[in-house]
C-alpha positions as CSV (number, residue, x, y, z in Angstrom):
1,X,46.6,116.3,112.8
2,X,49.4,113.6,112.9
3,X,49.2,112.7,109.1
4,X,51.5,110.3,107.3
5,X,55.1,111.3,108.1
6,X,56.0,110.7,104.5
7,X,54.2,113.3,103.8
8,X,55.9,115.7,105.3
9,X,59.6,114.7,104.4
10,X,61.6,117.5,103.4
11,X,63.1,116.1,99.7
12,X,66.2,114.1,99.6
13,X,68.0,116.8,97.5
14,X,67.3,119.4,99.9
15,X,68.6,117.2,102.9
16,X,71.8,116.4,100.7
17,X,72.0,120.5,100.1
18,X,72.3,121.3,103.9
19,X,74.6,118.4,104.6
20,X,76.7,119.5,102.5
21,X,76.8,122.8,103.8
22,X,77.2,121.7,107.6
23,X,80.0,119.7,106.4
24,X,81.5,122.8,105.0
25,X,80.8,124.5,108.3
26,X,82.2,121.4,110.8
27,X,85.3,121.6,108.4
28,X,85.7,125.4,108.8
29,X,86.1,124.5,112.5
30,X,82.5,125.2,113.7
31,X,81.7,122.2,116.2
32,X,77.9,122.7,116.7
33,X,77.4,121.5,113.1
34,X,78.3,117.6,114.6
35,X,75.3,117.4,115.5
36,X,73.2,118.8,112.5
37,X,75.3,116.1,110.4
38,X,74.4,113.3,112.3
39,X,70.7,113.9,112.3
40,X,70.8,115.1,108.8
41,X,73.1,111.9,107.5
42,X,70.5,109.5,109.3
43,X,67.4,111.4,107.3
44,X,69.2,110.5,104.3
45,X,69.5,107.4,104.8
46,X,66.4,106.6,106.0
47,X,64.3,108.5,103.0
48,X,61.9,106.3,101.1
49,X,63.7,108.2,97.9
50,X,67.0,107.4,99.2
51,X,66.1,103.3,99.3
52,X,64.6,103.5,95.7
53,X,67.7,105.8,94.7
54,X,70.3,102.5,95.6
55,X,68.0,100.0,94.1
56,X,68.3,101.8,90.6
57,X,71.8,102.4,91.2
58,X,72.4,98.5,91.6
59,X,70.2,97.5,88.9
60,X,72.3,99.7,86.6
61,X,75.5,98.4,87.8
62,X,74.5,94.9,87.1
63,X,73.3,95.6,83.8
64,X,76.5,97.6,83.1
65,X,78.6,94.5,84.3
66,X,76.8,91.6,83.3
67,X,78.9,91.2,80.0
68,X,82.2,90.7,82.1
69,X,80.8,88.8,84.5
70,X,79.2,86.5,82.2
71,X,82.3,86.3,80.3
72,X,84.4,85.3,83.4
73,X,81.3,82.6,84.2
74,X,82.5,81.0,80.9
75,X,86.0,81.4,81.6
76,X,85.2,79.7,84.7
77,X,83.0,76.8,83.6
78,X,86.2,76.2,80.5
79,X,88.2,74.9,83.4
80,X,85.3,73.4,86.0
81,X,84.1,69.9,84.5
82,X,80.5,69.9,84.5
83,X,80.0,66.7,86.4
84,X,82.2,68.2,89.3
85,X,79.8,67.7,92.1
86,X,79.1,63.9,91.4
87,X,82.7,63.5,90.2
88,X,86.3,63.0,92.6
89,X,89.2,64.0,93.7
90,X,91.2,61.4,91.1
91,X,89.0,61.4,88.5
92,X,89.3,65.4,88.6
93,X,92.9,65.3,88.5
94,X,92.6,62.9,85.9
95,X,90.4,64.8,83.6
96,X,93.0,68.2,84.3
97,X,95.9,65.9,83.1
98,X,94.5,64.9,80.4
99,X,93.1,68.0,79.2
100,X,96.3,70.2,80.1
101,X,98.5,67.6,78.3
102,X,101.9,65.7,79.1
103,X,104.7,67.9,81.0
104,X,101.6,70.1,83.0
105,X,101.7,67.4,85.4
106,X,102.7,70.4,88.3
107,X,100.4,72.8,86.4
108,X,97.3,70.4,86.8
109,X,98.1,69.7,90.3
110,X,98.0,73.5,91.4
111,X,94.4,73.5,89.9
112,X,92.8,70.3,90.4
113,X,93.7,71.5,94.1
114,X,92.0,75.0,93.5
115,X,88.6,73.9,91.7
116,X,88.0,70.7,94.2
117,X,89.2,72.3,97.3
118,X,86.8,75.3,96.8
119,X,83.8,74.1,96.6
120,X,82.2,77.8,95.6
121,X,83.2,77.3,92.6
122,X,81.3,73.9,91.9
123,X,78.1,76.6,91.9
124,X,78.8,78.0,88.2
125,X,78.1,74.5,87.5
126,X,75.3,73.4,89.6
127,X,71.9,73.7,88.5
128,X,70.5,77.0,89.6
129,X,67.0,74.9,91.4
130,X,69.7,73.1,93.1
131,X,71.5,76.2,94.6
132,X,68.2,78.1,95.2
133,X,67.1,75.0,97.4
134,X,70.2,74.1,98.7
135,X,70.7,74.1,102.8
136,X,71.4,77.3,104.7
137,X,74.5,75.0,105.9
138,X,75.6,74.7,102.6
139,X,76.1,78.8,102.8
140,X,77.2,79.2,105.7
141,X,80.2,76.1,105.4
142,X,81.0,74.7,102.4
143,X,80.7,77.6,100.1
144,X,83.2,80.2,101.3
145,X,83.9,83.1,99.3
146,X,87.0,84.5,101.4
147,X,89.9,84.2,98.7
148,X,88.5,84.4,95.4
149,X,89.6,86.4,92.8
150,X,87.9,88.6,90.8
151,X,87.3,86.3,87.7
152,X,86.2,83.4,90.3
153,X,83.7,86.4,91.9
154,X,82.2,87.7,88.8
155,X,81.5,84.1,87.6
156,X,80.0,83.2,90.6
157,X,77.8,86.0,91.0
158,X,76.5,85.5,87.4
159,X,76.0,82.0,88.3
160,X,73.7,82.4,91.5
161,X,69.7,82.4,91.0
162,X,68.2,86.1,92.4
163,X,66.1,84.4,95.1
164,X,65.9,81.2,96.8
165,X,63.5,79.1,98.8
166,X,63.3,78.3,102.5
167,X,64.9,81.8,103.1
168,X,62.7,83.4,105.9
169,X,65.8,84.7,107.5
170,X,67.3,86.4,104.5
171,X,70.2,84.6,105.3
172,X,70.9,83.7,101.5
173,X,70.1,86.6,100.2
174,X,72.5,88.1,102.7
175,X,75.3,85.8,101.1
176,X,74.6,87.1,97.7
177,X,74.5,90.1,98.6
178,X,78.1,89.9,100.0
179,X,79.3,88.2,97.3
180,X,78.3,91.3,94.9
181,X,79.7,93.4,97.5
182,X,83.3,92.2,97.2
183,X,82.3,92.1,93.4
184,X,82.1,95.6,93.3
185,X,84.8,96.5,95.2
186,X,87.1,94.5,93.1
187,X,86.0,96.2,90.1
188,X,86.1,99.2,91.4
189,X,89.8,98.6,92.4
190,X,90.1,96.7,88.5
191,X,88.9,100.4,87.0
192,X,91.7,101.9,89.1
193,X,94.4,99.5,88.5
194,X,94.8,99.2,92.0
195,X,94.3,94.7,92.1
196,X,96.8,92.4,93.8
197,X,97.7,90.0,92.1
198,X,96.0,87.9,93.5
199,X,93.2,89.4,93.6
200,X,93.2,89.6,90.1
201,X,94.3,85.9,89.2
202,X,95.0,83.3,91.9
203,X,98.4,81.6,91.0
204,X,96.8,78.4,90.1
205,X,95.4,79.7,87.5
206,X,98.5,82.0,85.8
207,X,100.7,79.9,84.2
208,X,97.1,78.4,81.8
209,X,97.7,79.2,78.1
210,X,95.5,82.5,77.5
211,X,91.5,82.0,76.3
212,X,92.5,78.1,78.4
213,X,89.0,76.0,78.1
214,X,89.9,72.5,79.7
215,X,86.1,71.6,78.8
216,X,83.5,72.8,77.4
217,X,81.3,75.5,79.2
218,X,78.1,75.4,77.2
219,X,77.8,72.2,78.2
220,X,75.2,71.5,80.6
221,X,74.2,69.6,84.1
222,X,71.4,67.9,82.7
223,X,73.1,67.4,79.5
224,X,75.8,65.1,81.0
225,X,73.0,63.7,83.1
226,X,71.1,62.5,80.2
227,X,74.0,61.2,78.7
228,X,75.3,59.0,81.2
């Protein structure tokens, strides 16, 4: 008696069977199947097949992405310098000026202000030890995701390591996590046609010449380290 409750879980195709059909019933104007839906939508979610179903669906998504986003990441790192996180403000804007030409002087302007005033962005070129051991401070403050664009999102989630260290809250994983979740909603929204515009390109970034690499993205941290 009382034996593993898992064992005695109805399957997860059955459960989705009769929700369906209370829906059906709720929506034919038969109130007492509220309550069946309720209890039935929390067995669904709750099923051990349920949790593996979601992880599979994710680790398909990301495979089935990972070209774009790893083409935006380059995009990305074409118009981040390397150096940007030992670098400043006016050797930035210098760098942008120089690379962008004469007569792009308000052109430069608009994104040396976007790549050194958000400093999520200095990840896609930040060693990945460096993130994964970074402060929970550093998460929570300085690396706000709130207004990024699609391009900025996919090459940012390409750019983050899968785990980190000193995370016994979850807290960082919780912040990737979010950061794939606006990911795919964007895309989703991309797949319908359905971005803002600036959702699909912030305006610092619209007037660049098309395939724009300012420097060079294969270029590395440690490279430039070892150089200097």
């Amino acid at each position: 008696a009382g034996g593993d409750a898992t064992e005695t879980r109805r399957p997860l195709e059955e459960l989705e069977e009769e929700l369906r059909s209370a829906a059906d019933r709720f929506l034919s104007g038969d109130g007492s199947a509220e309550g069946l839906l309720d209890e039935l939508h929390e067995q669904i979610q709750t099923h051990p097949e349920m949790a593996k179903r979601k992880a599979r669906e994710a680790s398909e998504w990301d495979a089935d992405q990972a070209p774009l986003n790893q083409k935006a990441l380059r995009v990305m790192r074409g118009l981040v310098p390397v150096d940007i996180t030992s670098s400043s403000l006016q050797r930035i804007t210098d760098e942008v000026n120089d690379a962008l030409g004469p007569g792009r002087e308000a052109l430069a302007k608009k994104l040396t202000k976007r790549i050194w005033g958000t400093q999520s962005l200095w990840l896609i070129r930040m060693p990945t030890e460096r993130i994964r051991r970074s402060h929970i401070a550093d998460f929570r403050t300085r690396w706000a995701i709130s207004g990024l664009d699609i391009v900025e999102l996919r090459a940012l989630y390409a750019a983050l390591p899968e785990t980190f260290e000193q995370d016994r809250s979850g807290e960082k994983l919780a912040w990737r996590a979010s950061i794939r979740a606006k990911v795919v909603a964007l895309a989703e929204k991309e797949a319908k046609n359905r971005l803002t515009p600036s959702e699909k390109r912030h305006a610092a970034y619209r007037d660049l010449p098309e395939n724009c690499e300012l420097f060079d993205p294969e270029t590395s941290h440690t490279a430039v380290a070892g150089a200097s």
